[in-house]
C-alpha positions in Angstrom: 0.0 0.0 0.0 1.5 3.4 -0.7 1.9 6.0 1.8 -0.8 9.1 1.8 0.0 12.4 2.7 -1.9 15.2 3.2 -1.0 18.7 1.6 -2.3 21.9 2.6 -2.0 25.0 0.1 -2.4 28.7 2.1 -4.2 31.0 -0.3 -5.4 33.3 2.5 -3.4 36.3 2.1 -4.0 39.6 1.2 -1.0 40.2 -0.7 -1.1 43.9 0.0 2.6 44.2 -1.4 1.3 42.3 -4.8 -1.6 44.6 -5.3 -4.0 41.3 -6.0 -4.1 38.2 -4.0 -1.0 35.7 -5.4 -3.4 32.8 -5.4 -5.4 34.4 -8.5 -2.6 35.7 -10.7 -2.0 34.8 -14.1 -0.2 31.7 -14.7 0.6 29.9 -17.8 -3.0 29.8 -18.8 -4.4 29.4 -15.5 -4.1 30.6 -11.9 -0.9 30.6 -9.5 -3.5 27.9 -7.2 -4.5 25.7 -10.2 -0.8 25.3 -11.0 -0.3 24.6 -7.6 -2.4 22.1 -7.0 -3.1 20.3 -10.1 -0.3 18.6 -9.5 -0.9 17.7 -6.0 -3.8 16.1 -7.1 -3.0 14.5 -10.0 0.4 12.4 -8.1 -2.6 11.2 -6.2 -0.7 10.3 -3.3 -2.3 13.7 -1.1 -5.1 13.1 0.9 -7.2 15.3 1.7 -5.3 18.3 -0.1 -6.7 21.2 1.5 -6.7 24.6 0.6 -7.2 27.5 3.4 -9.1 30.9 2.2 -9.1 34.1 3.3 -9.5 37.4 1.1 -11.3 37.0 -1.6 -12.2 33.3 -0.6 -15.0 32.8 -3.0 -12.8 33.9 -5.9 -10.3 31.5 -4.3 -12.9 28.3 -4.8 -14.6 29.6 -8.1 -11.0 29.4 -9.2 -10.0 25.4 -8.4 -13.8 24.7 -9.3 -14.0 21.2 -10.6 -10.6 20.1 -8.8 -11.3 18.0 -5.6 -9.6 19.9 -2.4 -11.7 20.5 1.0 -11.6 24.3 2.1 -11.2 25.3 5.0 -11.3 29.0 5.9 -9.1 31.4 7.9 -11.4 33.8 9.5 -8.4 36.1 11.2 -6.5 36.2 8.1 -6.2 39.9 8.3 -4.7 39.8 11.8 -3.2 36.5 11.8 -0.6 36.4 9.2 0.7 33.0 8.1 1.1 31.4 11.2 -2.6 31.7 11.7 -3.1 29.8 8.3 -1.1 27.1 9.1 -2.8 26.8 12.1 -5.9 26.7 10.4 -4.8 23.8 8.4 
C-alpha cells in the first residue's frame, strides 16, 4: 500500500505588497493555485489536499472549481498572518 500524505495549500493572504491576491494571478493559462495544485492532485498520493481561504475566498474556490480539495477558511487572516493559516490547516 502506498503512503498518503496530506498537503495543505495557504491562499489566505492579502498580498497587499502584490496589489492582488498571489493565489489568482495569471499563470501559464491558469491561476498561480491551479498550477499549484493540479499537480498535487494528480500524483494522487495527497489526501485530503486542502486549501485555506481568506480574502477573496470565494474567488479562491470559483478558481480550483472542478478540482477535488476540502476548504477550510481562515477567519483572522487579516490579523493572523501566516502562522494563523497554518494553524488553520
Amino acid at each position: 500500500m502506498a503512503e498518503r500524505i496530506a498537503a495543505v495549500v495557504l491562499a489566505a493572504g492579502m498580498s497587499r505588497r502584490m496589489g492582488r491576491p498571489k493565489a489568482l494571478w495569471p499563470l501559464g493559462g491558469s491561476t498561480m493555485i491551479v498550477r499549484v495544485l493540479s499537480p498535487l492532485v494528480e500524483i494522487g498520493s495527497n489526501d485530503p489536499v486542502g486549501v485555506i481561504t481568506g480574502h477573496q475566498a470565494q474567488q479562491v474556490r470559483n478558481a480550483v472549481d472542478g478540482i477535488a480539495v476540502e476548504f477550510a477558511h481562515n477567519s483572522e487572516f487579516e490579523i493572523g498572518g501566516m502562522l494563523c493559516s497554518v494553524k488553520v490547516g
